[in-house]
ROVEXMI-129825 format. One line per field, with one value per residue (C-alpha): residue number from 0; residue in one letter; chain; x, y, z. Coordinates in nm, 2 decimals, decimal comma. Example, Ala and Ser with C-alpha at 12.3 -4.5 7.8 and 13.67 -1.06 7.14 Angstrom:
BEGIN
i = c(0	1)
aa = c(A	S)
ch = c(A	A)
east = c(1,23	1,37)
north = c(-0,45	-0,11)
up = c(0,78	0,71)
//
This chain:
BEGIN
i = c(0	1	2	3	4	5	6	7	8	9	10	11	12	13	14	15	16	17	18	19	20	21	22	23	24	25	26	27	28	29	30	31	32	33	34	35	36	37	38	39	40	41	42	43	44	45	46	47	48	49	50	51	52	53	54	55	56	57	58	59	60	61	62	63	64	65	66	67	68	69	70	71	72	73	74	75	76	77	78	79	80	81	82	83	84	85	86	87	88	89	90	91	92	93	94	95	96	97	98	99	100	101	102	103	104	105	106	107	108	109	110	111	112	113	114	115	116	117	118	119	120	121	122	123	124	125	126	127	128	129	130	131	132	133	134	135	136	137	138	139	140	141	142	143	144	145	146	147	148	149	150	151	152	153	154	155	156	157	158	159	160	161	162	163	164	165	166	167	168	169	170	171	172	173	174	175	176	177	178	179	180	181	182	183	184	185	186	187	188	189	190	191	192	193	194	195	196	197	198	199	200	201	202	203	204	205	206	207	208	209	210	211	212	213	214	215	216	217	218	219	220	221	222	223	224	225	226	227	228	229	230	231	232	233	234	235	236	237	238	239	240	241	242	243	244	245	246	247	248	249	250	251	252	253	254	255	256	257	258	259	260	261	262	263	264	265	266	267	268	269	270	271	272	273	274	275	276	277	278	279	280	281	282	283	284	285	286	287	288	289	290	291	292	293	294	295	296	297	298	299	300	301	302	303	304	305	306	307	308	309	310	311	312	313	314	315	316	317	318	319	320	321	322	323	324	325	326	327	328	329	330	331	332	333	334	335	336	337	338	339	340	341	342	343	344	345	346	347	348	349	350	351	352	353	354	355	356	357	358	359	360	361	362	363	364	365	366	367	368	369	370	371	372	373	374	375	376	377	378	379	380	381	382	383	384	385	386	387	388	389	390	391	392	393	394	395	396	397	398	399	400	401	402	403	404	405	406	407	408	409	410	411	412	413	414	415	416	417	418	419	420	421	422	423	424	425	426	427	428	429	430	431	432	433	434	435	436	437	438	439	440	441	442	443	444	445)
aa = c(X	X	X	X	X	X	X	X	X	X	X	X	X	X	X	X	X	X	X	X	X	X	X	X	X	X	X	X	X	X	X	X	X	X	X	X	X	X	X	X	X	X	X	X	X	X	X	X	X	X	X	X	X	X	X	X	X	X	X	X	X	X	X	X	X	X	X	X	X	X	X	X	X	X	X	X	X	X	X	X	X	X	X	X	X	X	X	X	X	X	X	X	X	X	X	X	X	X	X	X	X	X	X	X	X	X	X	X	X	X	X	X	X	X	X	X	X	X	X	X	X	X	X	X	X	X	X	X	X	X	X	X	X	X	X	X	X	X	X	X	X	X	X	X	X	X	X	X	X	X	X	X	X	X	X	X	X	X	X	X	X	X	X	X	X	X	X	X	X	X	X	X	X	X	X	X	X	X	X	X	X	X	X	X	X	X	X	X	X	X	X	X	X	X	X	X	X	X	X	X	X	X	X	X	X	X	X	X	X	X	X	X	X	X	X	X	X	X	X	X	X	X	X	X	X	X	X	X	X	X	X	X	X	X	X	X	X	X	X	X	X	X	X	X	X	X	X	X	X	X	X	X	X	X	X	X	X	X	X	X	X	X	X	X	X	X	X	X	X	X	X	X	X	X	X	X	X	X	X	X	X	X	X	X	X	X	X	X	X	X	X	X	X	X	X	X	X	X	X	X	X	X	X	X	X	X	X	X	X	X	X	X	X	X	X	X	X	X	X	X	X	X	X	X	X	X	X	X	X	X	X	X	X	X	X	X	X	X	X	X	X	X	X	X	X	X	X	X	X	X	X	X	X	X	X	X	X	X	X	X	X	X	X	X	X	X	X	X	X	X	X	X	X	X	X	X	X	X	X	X	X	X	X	X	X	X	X	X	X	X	X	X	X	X	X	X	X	X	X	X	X	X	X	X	X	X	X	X	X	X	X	X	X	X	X	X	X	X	X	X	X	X	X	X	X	X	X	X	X	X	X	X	X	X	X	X	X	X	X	X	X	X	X	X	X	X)
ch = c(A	A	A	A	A	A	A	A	A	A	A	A	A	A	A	A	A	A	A	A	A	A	A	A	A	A	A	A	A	A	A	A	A	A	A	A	A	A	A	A	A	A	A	A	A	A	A	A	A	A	A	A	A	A	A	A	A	A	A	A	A	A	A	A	A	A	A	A	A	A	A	A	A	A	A	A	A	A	A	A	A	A	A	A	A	A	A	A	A	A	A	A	A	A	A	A	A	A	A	A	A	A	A	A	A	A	A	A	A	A	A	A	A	A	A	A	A	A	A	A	A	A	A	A	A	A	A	A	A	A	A	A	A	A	A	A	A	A	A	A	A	A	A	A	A	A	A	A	A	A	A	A	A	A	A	A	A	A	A	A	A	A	A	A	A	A	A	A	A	A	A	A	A	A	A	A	A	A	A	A	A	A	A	A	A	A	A	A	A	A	A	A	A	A	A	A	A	A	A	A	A	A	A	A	A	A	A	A	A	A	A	A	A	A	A	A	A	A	A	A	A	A	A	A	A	A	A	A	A	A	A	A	A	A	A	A	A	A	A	A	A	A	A	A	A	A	A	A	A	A	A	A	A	A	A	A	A	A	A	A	A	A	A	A	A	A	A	A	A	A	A	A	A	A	A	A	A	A	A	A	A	A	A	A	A	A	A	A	A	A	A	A	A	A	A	A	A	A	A	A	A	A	A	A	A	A	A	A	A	A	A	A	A	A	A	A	A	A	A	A	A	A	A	A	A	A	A	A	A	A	A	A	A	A	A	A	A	A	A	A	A	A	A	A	A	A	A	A	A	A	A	A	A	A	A	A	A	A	A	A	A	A	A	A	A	A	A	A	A	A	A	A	A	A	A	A	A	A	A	A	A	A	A	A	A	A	A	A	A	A	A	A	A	A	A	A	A	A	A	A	A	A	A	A	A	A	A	A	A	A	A	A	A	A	A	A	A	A	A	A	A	A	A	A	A	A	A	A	A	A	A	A	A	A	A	A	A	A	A	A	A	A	A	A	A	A)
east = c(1,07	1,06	1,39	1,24	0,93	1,18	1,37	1,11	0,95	1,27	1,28	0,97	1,01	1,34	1,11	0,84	1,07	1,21	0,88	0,73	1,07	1,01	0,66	0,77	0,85	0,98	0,79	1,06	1,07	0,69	0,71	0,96	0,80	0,45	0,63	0,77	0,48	0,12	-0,02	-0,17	0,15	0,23	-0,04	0,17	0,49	0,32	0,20	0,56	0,64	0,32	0,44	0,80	0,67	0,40	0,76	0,90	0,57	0,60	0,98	0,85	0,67	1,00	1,13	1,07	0,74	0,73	0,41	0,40	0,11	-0,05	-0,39	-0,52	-0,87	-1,05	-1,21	-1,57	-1,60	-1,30	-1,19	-1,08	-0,87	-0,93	-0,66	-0,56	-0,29	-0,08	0,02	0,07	0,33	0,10	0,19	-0,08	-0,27	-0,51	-0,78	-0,68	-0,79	-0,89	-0,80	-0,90	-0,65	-0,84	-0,69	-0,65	-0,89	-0,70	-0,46	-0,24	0,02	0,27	0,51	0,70	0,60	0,86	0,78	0,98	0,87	1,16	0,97	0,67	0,66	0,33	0,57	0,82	0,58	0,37	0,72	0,79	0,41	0,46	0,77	0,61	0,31	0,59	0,72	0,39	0,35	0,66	0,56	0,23	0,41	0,59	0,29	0,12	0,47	0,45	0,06	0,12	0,42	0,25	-0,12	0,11	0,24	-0,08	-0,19	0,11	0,08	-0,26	-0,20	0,08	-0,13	-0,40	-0,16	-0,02	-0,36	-0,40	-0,07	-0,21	-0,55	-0,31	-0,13	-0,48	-0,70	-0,38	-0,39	-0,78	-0,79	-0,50	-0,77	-1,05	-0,89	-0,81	-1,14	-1,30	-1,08	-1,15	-1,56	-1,49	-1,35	-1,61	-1,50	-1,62	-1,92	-2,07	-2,15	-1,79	-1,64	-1,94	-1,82	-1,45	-1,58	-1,80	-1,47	-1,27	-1,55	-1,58	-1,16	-1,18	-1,45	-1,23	-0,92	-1,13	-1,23	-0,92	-0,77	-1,01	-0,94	-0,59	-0,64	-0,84	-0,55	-0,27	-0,55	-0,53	-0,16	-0,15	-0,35	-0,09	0,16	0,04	0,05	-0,15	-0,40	-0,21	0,13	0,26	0,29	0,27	0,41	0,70	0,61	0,51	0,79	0,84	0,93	0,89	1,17	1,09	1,29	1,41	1,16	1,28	0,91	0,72	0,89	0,84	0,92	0,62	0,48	0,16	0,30	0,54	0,25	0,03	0,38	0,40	0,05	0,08	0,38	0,19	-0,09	0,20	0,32	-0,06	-0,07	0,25	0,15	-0,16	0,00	0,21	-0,03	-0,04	0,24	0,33	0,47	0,74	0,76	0,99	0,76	0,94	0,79	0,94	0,68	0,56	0,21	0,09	-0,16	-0,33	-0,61	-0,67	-0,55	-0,34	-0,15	0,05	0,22	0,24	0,56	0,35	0,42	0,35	0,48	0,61	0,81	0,76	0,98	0,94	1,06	0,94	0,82	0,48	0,45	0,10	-0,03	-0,31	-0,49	-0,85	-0,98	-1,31	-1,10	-1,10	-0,73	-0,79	-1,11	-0,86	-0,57	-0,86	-0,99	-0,58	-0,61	-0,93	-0,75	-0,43	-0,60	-0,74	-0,41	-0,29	-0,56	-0,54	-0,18	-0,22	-0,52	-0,24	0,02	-0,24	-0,32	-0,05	0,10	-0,25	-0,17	0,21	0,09	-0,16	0,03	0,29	0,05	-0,09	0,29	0,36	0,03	0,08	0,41	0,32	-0,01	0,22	0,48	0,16	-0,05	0,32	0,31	-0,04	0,00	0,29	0,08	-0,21	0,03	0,13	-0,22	-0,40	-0,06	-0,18	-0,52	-0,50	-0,25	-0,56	-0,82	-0,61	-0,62	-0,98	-0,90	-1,03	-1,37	-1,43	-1,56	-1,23	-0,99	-1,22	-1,21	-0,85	-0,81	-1,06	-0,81	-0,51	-0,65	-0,77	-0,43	-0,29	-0,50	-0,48	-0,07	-0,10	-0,34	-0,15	0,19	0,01	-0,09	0,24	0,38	0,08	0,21	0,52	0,49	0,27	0,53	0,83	0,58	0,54	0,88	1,05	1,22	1,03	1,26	1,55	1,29	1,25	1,62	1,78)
north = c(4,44	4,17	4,03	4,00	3,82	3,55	3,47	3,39	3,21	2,99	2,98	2,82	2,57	2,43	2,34	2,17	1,81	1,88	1,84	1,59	1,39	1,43	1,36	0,98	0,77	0,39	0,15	0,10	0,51	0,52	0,24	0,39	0,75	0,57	0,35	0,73	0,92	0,69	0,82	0,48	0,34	0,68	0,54	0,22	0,39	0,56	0,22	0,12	0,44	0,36	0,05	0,20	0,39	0,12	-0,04	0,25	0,28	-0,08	-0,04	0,32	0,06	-0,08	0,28	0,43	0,60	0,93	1,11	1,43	1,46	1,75	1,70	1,96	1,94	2,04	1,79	1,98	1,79	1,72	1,37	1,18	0,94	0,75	0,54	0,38	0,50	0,30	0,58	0,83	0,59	0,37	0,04	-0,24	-0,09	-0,28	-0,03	0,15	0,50	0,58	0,93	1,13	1,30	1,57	1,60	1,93	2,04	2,13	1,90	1,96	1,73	1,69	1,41	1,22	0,92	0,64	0,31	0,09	-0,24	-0,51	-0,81	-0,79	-1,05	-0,91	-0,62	-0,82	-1,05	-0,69	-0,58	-0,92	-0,87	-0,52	-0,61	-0,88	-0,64	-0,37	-0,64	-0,75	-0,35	-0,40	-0,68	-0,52	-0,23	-0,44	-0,66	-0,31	-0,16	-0,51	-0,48	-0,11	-0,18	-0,46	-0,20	0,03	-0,22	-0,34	0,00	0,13	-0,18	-0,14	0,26	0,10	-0,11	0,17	0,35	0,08	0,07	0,49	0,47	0,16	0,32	0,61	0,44	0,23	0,59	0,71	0,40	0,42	0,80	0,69	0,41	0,65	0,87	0,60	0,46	0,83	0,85	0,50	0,61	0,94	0,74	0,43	0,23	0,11	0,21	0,49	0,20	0,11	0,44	0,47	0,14	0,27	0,59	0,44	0,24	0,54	0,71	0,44	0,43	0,80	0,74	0,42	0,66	0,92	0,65	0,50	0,87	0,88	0,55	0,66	0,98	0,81	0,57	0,86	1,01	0,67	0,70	1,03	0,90	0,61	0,82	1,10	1,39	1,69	1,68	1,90	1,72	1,57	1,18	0,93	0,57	0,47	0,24	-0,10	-0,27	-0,46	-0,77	-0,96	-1,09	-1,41	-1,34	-1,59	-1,74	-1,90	-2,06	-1,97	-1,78	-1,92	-1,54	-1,33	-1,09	-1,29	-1,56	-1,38	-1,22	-1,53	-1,68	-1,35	-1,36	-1,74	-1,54	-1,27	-1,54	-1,71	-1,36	-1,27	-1,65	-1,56	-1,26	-1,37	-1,65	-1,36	-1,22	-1,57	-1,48	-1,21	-0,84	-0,74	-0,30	-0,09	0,18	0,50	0,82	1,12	1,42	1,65	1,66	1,94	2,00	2,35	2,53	2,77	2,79	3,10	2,94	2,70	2,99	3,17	3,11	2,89	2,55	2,20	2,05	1,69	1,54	1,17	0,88	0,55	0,23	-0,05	-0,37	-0,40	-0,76	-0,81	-1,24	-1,31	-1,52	-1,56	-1,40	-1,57	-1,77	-1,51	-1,60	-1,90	-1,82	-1,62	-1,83	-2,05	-1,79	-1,77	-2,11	-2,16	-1,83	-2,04	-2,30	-2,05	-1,87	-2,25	-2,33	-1,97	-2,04	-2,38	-2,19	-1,89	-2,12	-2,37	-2,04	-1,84	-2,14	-2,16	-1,80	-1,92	-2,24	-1,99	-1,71	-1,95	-2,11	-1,78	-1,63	-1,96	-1,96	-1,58	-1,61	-1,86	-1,63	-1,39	-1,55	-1,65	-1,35	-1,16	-1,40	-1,39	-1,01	-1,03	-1,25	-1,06	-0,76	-0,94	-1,06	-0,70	-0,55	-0,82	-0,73	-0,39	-0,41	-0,63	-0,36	-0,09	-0,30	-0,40	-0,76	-0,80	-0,67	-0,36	-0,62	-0,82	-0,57	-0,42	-0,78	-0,85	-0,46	-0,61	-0,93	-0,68	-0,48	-0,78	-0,95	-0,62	-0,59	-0,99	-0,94	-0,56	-0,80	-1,12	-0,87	-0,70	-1,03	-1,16	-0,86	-0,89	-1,22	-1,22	-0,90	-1,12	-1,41	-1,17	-1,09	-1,44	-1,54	-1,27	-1,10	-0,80	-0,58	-0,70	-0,61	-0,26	-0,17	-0,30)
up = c(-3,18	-3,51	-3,37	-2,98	-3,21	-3,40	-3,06	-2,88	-3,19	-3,22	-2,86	-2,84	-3,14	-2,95	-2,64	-2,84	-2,92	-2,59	-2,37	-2,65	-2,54	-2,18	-2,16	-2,28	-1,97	-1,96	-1,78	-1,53	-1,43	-1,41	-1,13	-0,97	-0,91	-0,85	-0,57	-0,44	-0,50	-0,46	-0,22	-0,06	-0,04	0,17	0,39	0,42	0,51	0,79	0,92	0,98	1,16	1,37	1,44	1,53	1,78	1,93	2,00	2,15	2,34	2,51	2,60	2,77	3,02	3,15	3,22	3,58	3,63	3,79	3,97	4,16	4,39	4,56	4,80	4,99	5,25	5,51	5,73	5,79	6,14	6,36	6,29	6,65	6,76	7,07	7,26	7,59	7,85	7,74	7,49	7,83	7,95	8,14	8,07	8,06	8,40	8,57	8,44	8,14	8,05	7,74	7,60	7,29	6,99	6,77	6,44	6,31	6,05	5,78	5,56	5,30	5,07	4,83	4,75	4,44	4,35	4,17	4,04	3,86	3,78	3,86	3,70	3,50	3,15	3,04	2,97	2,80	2,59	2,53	2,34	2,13	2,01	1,92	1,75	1,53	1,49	1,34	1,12	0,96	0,89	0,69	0,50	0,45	0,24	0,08	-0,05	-0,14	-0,35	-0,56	-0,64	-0,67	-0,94	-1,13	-1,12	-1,32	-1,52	-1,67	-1,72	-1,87	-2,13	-2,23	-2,30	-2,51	-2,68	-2,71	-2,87	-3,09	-3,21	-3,30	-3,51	-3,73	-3,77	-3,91	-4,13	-4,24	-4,25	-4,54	-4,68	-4,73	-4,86	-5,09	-5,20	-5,20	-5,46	-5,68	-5,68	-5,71	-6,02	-6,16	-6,09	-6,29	-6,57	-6,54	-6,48	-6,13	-6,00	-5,75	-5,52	-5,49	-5,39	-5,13	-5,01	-4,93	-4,77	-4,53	-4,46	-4,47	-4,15	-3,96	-3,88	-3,85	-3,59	-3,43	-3,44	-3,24	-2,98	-2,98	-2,87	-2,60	-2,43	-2,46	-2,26	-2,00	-1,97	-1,89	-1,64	-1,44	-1,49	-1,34	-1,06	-0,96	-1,01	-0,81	-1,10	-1,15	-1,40	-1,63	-1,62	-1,96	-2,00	-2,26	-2,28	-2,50	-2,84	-2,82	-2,97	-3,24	-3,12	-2,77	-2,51	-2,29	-1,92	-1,75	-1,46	-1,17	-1,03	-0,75	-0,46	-0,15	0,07	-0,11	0,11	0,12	0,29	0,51	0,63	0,69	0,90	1,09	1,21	1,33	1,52	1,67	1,77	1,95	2,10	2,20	2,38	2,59	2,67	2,76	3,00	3,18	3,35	3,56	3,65	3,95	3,90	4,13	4,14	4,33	4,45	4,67	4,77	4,92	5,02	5,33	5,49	5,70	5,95	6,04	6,24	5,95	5,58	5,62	5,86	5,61	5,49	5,81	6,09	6,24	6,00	6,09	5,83	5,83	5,60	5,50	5,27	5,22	4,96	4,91	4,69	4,61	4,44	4,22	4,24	4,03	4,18	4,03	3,70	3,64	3,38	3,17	3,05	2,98	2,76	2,55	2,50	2,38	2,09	2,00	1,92	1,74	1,50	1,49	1,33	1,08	1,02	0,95	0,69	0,53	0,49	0,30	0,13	0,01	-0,10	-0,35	-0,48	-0,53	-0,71	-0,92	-1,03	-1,13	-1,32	-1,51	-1,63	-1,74	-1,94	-2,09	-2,14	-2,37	-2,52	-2,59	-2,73	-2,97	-3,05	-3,11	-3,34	-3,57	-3,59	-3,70	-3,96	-4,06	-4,07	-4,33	-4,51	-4,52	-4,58	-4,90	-4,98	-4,96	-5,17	-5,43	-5,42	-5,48	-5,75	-5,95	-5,83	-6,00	-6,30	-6,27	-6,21	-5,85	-5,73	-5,47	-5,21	-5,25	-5,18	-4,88	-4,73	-4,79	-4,60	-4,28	-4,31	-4,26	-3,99	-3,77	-3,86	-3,68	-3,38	-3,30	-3,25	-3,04	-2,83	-2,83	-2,73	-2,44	-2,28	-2,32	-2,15	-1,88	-1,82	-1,82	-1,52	-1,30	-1,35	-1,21	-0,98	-0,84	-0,89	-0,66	-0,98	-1,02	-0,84	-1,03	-1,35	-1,22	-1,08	-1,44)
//
């Protein structure tokens, strides 16, 4: 039984640093199971099946259309027919006769029905708008995988900043217990006073409290995560280190085929599609129309399935041809609404472009600006590294004051949380420049 007791302790030690190690993901995998798994870009994807099958669904119009019809009634009083003699074989007569033909009371149809339309371009202009339509679907998912992968992104770089920020409060809670001691012993031998070890424990609180907050923001930061990414709330995930140093990609400038402006062409297209299709229906709609059926004629119902069957078979084909020929100008009212929304598209387009290039100009601004910020706030943080060593060496040997060394320590810790802010907006910038330039796919598939 103490042996089953060790296995399964061992057993369970060995999966600790395993699921510690799993629950780590890159940037680049976290994007790539968020584009799989969000589930509004699931939405997305079923907007281009949708528009798949709106396709499908105006190509069905070009296919032969087939009805089967069935009619069945009873004519409550006789219906009559009254003709000449002319249908008795007498021939224009000086004085014609006029003659009566009852109907029977009792009708019944069925026939089959075939249309298929030979010439009709609202169908046509109908398919080249649903096809744009489909297209713009696309584009729309792809706009929405981009924002979704640059959302993730900026979240996945703050929790690394957050985090950045818990292991230096760490390192500066030991390094303040470490000066708490020391200064407890230096008050016990007096030679500093009560005040000054109160001083350094209020210090040492308030980054135990900071840590504590710092944790929290953390964990609401994997939540959202977990929401991008479509996990359970339970699922393990944490962000890999911030690291040490920063790498500039290369930038090619503004890309001139983002979705946004795809999207802004393809609805000047569809506007274009909507006007042809419009102008079809100017145009006439040749159909060939066929049916093939049997009516009958009875006294009483029974007798249609009795021996007694007057049934008549009937067939025709044809062309029916459709002219429009007055609508109340109703067309041409809305060809004129297309244009007053080209216009718009046009304007929204130059309105895209200026700022979509605004958004470029900016964030290579802010990625230089941040690199240099950067490059001096590392160096400010060895100095003030060196400066608070120096400090507390004198504090140990009663050279330098309490207040010193604490202000030296808020030196160091601002020196530390300027470069975990100046290397999160570099990296924020530098993802909203692949963003803009077309590389972030490249960025993500490396």
């Amino acid at each position: 039984m103490n042996k089953k007791k060790v296995f399964l302790g061992l057993l369970l030690m060995t999966q600790l640093p395993l699921s510690a190690q799993t629950a780590e993901r890159g940037i680049k995998e976290c994007i790539r199971i968020g584009i799989e798994r969000n589930l509004g870009l699931r939405n997305a994807r079923v907007s281009i099946d949708a528009g798949q099958t709106a396709v499908s669904q105006a190509r069905a119009n070009l296919l032969p259309q087939v009805n089967g019809t069935l009619q069945a009634g009873d004519y409550l009083k006789r219906p009559v027919n009254v003709t000449t003699s002319t249908l008795l074989d007498a021939d224009f007569p000086d004085n014609p006769t006029w003659g009566k033909v009852r109907s029977m009371p009792l009708t019944a149809q069925g026939a089959i029905q075939v249309g298929v339309p030979l010439y009709n371009a609202t169908i046509y202009a109908a398919i080249y708008a649903a096809k744009v339509v489909e297209s713009l679907n696309r584009t729309a998912y792809e706009k929405a995988r981009l924002d979704l992968a640059v959302q993730i992104a900026q979240v996945y770089f703050m929790a690394q900043a957050t985090l950045e920020n818990r292991y230096l409060l760490d390192e500066n809670i030991e390094r303040m217990d470490s000066l708490c001691r020391i200064t407890e012993a230096l008050y016990h031998s007096g030679v500093v006073l009560e005040i000054d070890y109160t001083r350094v424990d209020i210090n040492r609180k308030n980054l135990i409290a900071q840590r504590d907050q710092v944790e929290m923001l953390y964990g609401q930061q994997m939540n959202l995560m977990r929401f991008l990414l479509n996990f359970d709330a339970h699922d393990p995930i944490d962000v890999v280190r911030m690291p040490q140093d920063i790498t500039k990609l290369p930038i090619d400038g503004l890309n001139e085929q983002l979705p946004e402006l795809q999207m802004v062409e393809q609805k000047l297209t569809l506007l274009e599609k909507q006007i042809r299709q419009t102008k079809a229906g100017y145009l006439p709609s040749v159909t060939l129309a066929g049916q093939v059926g049997y009516m009958g004629f009875q006294e009483r119902a029974g007798d249609f399935f009795g021996s007694k069957s007057n049934w008549f078979g009937n067939a025709y084909l044809g062309l029916n041809v459709s002219i429009p020929i007055f609508d109340t100008n109703k067309k041409r009212l809305q060809i004129r609404q297309y244009h007053y929304q080209q216009e718009q598209t046009r304007n929204s387009r130059l309105l895209q472009r200026a700022q979509l290039q605004e958004q470029y100009d900016n964030a290579l601004l802010q990625i230089d600006q941040t690199e240099r910020m950067f490059n001096t706030q590392r160096e400010n943080l060895r100095q003030s590294t060196d400066v608070y060593g120096v400090t507390e060496i004198k504090y140990k040997e009663g050279v330098s004051s309490m207040t010193e060394l604490l202000q030296d320590e808020m030196r160091l810790r601002e020196a530390q949380g300027n470069l975990v802010s100046a290397h999160y907006l570099f990296n924020k910038s530098q993802v909203d420049l692949l963003r803009l330039s077309g590389n972030l796919d490249e960025f993500i598939n490396e």
